[in-house]
N, C-alpha and C positions, 0 to 999 in steps of 0.2 A: 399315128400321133398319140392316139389314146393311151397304149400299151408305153410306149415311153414316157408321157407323163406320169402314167404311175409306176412305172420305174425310178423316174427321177424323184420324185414323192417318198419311198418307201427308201432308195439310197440317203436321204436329207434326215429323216431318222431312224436311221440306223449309225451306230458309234464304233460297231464291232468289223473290225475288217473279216472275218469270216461271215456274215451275215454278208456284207455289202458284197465281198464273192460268190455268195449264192444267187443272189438275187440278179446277179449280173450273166451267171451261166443260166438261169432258168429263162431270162427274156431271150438271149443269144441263141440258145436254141431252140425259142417257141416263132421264134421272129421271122419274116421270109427273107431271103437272102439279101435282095437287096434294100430293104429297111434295116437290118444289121450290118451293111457297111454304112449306110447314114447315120445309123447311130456311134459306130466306133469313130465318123468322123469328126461327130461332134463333140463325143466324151471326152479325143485327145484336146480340143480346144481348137482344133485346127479351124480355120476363118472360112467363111463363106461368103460370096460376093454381098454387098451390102444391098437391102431393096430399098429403103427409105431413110431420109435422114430422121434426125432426131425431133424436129420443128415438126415434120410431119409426121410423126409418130404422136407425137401431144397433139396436135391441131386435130386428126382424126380424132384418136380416143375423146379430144373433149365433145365434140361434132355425134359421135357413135353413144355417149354416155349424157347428151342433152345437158351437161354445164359448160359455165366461159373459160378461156385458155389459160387466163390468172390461176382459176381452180387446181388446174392440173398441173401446173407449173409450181404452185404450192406445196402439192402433192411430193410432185421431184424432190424438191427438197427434203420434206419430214422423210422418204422412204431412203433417199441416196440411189434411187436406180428408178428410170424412168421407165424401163420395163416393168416392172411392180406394177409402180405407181399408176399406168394406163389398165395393165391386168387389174388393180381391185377397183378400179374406177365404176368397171361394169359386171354388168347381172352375169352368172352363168347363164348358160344355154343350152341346148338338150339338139342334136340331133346329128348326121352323118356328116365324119371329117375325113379328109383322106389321109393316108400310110403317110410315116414319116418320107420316106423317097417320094411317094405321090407329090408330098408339102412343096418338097424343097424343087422339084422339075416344076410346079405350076411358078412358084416365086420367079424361077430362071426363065419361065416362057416371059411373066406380066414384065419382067425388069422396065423400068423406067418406060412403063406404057400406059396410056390415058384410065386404064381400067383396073387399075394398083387399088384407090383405094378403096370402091366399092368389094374387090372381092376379097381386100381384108374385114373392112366393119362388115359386112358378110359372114365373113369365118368367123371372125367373136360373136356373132353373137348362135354358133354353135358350139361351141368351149368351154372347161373347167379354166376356174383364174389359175390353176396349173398352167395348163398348155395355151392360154391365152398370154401369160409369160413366157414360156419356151418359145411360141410362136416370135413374142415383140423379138425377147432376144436372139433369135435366126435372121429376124429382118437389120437388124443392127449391125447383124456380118459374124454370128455366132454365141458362143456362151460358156462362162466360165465351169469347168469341170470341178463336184465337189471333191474327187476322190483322186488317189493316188495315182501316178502311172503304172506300177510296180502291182498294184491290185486289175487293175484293167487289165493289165498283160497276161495275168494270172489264170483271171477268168476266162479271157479271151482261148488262152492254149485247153483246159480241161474243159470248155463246151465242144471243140473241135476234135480237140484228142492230140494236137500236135504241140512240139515242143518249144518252151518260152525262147529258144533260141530264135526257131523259124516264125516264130508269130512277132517277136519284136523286129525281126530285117522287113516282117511287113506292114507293120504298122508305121516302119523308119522309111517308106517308103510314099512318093505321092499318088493318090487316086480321086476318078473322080466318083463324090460321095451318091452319084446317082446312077450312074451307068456300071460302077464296078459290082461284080458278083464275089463277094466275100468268099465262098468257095475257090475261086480262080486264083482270086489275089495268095489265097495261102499256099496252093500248089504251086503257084510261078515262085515262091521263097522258100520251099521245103528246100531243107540243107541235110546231110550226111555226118554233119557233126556232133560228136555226142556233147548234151547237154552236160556243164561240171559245174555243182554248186559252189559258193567262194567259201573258203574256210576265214572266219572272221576270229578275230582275237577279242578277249572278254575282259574288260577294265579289271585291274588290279584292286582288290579294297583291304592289301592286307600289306602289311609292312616289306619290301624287300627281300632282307633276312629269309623269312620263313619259304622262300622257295626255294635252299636249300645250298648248295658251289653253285655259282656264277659258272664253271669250268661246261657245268650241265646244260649250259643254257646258249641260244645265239641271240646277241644283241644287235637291233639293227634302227633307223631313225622311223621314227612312224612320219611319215611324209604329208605335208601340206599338198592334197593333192584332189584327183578322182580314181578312185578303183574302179578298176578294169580288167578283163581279159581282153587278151590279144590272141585271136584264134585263126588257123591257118587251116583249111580242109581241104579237102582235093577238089570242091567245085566251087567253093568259095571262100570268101574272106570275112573276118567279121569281129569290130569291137565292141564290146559292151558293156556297160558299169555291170555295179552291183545290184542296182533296183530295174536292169533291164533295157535302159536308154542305150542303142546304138550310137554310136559316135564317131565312127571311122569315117560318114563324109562329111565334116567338119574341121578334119585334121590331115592332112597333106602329109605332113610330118610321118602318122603312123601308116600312112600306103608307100611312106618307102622304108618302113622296118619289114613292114609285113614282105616285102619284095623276098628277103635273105631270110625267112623264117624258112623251116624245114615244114615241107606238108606234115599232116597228122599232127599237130603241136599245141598247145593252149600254154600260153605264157600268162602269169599272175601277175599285175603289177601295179602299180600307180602313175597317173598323166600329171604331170608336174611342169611348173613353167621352167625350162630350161633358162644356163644365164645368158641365152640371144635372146632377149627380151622379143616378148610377141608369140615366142615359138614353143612348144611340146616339146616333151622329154620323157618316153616312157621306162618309169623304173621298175624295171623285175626283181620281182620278191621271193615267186617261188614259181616251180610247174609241173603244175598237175599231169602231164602227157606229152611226150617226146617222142617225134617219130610211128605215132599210134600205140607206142607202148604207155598202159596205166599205170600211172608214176604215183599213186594216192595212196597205195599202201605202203608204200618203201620211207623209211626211216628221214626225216628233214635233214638228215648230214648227205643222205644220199641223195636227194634231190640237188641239194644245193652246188653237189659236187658235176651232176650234168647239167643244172645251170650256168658255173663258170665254161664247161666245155662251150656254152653258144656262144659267149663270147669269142670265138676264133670265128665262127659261122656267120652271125647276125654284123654283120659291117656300117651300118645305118650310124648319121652322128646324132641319131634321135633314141639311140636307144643305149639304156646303162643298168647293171645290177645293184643292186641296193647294197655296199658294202656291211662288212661284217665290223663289228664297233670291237675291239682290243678291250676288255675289261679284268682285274682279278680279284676287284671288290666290288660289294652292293653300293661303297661310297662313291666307288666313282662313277656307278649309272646314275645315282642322283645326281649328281656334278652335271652328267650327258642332258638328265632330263628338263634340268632348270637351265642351261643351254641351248637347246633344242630349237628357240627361233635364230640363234646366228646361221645357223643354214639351211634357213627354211620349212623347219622339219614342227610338229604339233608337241612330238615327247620322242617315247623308244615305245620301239615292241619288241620285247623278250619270249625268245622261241623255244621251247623242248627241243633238243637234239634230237632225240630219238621219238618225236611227235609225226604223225600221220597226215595227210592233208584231207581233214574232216569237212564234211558239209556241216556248214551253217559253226557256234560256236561252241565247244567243245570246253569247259574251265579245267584248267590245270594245262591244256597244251600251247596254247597262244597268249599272252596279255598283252594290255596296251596299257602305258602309265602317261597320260599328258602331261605336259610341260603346265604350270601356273595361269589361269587365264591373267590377258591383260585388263584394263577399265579406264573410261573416260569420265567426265565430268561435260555433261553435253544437257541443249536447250533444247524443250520440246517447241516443233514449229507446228508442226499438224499432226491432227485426228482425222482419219479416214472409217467413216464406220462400215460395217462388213455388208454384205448382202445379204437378206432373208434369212439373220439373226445370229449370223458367223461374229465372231468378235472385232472388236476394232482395231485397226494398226496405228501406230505412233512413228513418226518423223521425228526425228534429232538432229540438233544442228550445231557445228563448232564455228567459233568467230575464225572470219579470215579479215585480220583490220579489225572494221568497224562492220563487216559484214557478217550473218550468221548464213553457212550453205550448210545444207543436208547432207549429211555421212552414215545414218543404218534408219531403218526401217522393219521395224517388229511387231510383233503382237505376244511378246513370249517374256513369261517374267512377273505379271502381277499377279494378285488373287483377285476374285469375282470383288471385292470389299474396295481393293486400290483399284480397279477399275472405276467402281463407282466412282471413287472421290475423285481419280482424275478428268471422267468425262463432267464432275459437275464443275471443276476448274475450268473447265474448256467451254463449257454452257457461260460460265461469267464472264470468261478473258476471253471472248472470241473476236478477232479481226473483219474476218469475212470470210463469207462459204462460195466455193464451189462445188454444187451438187453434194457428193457425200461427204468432199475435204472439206474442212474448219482451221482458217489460218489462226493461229494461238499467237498472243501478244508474249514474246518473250522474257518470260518473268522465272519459270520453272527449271531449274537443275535436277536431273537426274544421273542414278552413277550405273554404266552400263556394261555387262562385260562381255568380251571378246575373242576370239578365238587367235585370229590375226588381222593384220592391216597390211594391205594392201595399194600398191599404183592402181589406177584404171584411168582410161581416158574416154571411158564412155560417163562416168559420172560428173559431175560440176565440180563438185569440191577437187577432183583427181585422185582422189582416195577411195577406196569400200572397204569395211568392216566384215570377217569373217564371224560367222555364225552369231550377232549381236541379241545379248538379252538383258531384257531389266534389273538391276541388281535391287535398287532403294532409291528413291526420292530424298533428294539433298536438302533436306527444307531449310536446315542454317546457311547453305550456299547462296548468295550472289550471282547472279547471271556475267557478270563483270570475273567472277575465279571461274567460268569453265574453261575447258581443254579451247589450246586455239588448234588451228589442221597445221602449223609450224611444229609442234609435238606431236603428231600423228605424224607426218613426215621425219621427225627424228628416228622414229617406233622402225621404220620403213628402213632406216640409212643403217642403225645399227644392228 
């Protein structure tokens, strides 16, 4: 337990993703095996049975740290996290705790039995208010991870020696966080597949014109989507974004492309919602390997040309090539690119014919030009403040009627300065708190922009906002002129 609180300590500052990966391979391999699958359990976020509720999580702490329950319930509030809030309540402590795995097997032996809480206020008070936090939040049913998944996987493959392929089918995989041997879990997932980094396209910041004939180049939609390989090996199968997230069982759709892929094969492409509503659609952009043959040095006319051949191959009605855009001016890729949401697409990516399929981005072979963001005119409803000094997220809401419902949720957009003035807005207009939210009296306009809008029917309004960020505060705006969700709905139909 010690060794991961100061892990988690020295992860919290640290800013630089290569620091946060060292320090991630030096615990993974100082660690014993099975305290390093508890820890990869917890880093992913994944939940663990809960030991206590939250009433009894305050009632102890105040009982363990000698004040009344008001105190500590006080406390919740000013910190927004009751785990905190009972961690700084009490003294350090000084003396033997057990392994993280030890922690978590003793929780699952005490679960909901008469001796829970003496041999928590027991355990704090041999704890840093580190691990006297980690602790609350494991009894809570787990804990927010500050770091990327895309870093975790990272470190995870170079402490072990194995490839981010095989390390992410095991981390996409369930175990249990006490009994599994980290060792095990990665030899029952080593794969035969070679690892192929994505060739990414580099934003355009230069006018059109200057890349020279159109004739030179292939133009195709940059897709509103997720990037993905689609990979086929001879012992297994396996899809994966770009930052490493497995996705294949989540998607029905792509285990029956993969049925007609040719072994040996890695297909490029993007998950896109096809027009059967509900359903996947994966678009091939390019591929890097056909048949086991390395297709990465061969010329983009040439790949592209044994991409169309899968189409005779691949029969699935979930899978489709990204057509080739007809242009023989730069005027009409503008035309394309400020069109780009009638069918669903971000902008264009403009390809070198005779461009290579590079790891990672390469300027001069790939661009991407998006399409125009769009912006709302939307009411701030809530302030969420971060946990242990993370910044706060802001709630936006559009009328429907006389009703304001929430449509995006960010933290992305202000300077340190407009944050000030917005949280002392929200200190004076406050409604009421829940823990760390603060309902806001809907007085504030702000203008927010967007990547795309979307249907969803897991959200209230029935909308979500793609990639949403603060542009400016409307301060001459009316709460009465924001955006209603009947104009986000139009954004959608046309």
């Amino acid at each position: 337990m010690k060794e991961f609180a100061e892990l988690w300590e020295k992860l919290e500052r640290s800013h630089v993703e290569e620091r946060k990966v060292d320090l991630l391979v030096s615990y993974l391999k100082g660690e014993k095996d099975q305290d390093v699958s508890s820890a990869l359990h917890l880093l992913l976020g994944r939940k663990v049975k809960r030991f206590c509720s939250s009433l009894e999580l305050k009632s102890w702490g105040a009982e363990a740290a000698g004040v009344p329950l008001w105190l500590v319930e006080d406390s919740c509030e000013a910190t927004g996290d009751i785990a905190e809030a009972v961690a700084m309540l009490l003294s350090d402590g000084e003396g033997e705790c057990p392994s993280l795995s030890e922690l978590l097997k003793k929780l699952r032996e005490l679960e909901k039995g008469p001796r829970r809480k003496d041999f928590v206020v027991s355990l704090w008070s041999k704890l840093s208010r580190t691990e006297r936090y980690l602790l609350n939040k494991v009894m809570g049913g787990g804990i927010k991870p500050g770091i990327e998944y895309s870093t975790l996987l990272r470190a995870t493959a170079l402490a072990f020696g194995r490839s981010k392929l095989s390390v992410a089918m095991a981390l996409a995989t369930e175990w249990d966080p006490i009994a599994e041997n980290i060792h095990n879990l990665l030899e029952r997932c080593r794969t035969e597949i070679e690892e192929i980094a994505f060739c990414l396209a580099s934003p355009l910041d230069h006018p059109l014109p200057l890349l020279g004939q159109p004739e030179d180049w292939q133009i195709e939609w940059h897709w509103n989507g997720k990037r993905v390989q689609l990979i086929k090996g001879k012992l297994h199968d396996l899809v994966w974004s770009r930052h490493g997230e497995v996705v294949i069982h989540s998607s029905l759709e792509l285990v029956d492309v993969l049925h007609s892929v040719p072994s040996g094969t890695v297909l490029d492409g993007m998950l896109i919602e096809s027009e059967m509503k509900g359903q996947a659609l994966f678009m091939a952009i390019d591929i890097p390997m056909l048949r086991g043959e390395d297709l990465r040095q061969y010329a983009l006319a040439v790949r592209r040309e044994k991409l169309e051949r899968c189409r005779e191959i691949i029969t699935s009605s979930h899978f489709d090539i990204s057509p080739r855009l007809s242009v023989e001016t730069w005027e009409e890729v503008e035309r394309l690119r400020r069109g780009a949401r009638a069918v669903r697409a971000e902008g264009v990516i403009i390809k070198r014919l005779d461009s290579l399929y590079h790891s990672d981005r390469i300027p001069g072979a790939w661009w991407k030009v998006r399409g125009d963001p769009l912006t709302a005119n939307v009411i701030l409803m809530y302030l969420q403040r971060g946990e242990r000094g993370a910044p706060a997220t802001y709630t936006f809401g559009v009328w429907r009627g006389e009703e304001l419902v929430p449509i995006a949720k960010t933290a992305l957009g202000l300077s340190s300065e407009e944050r000030r003035e917005v949280d002392e807005l929200v200190k004076l207009h406050s409604r009421e708190r829940f823990g760390p939210v603060r309902t806001v009296e809907p007085l504030f306009v702000f203008e927010i922009g967007f990547r795309d809008v979307m249907a969803s029917k897991r959200h209230k309004a029935g909308v979500v906002l793609r990639s949403p960020q603060i542009l400016t505060r409307r301060r001459e705006s009316l709460p009465s002129e924001a955006t209603t969700l009947e104009e986000l709905n139009e954004l959608i139909r046309s």
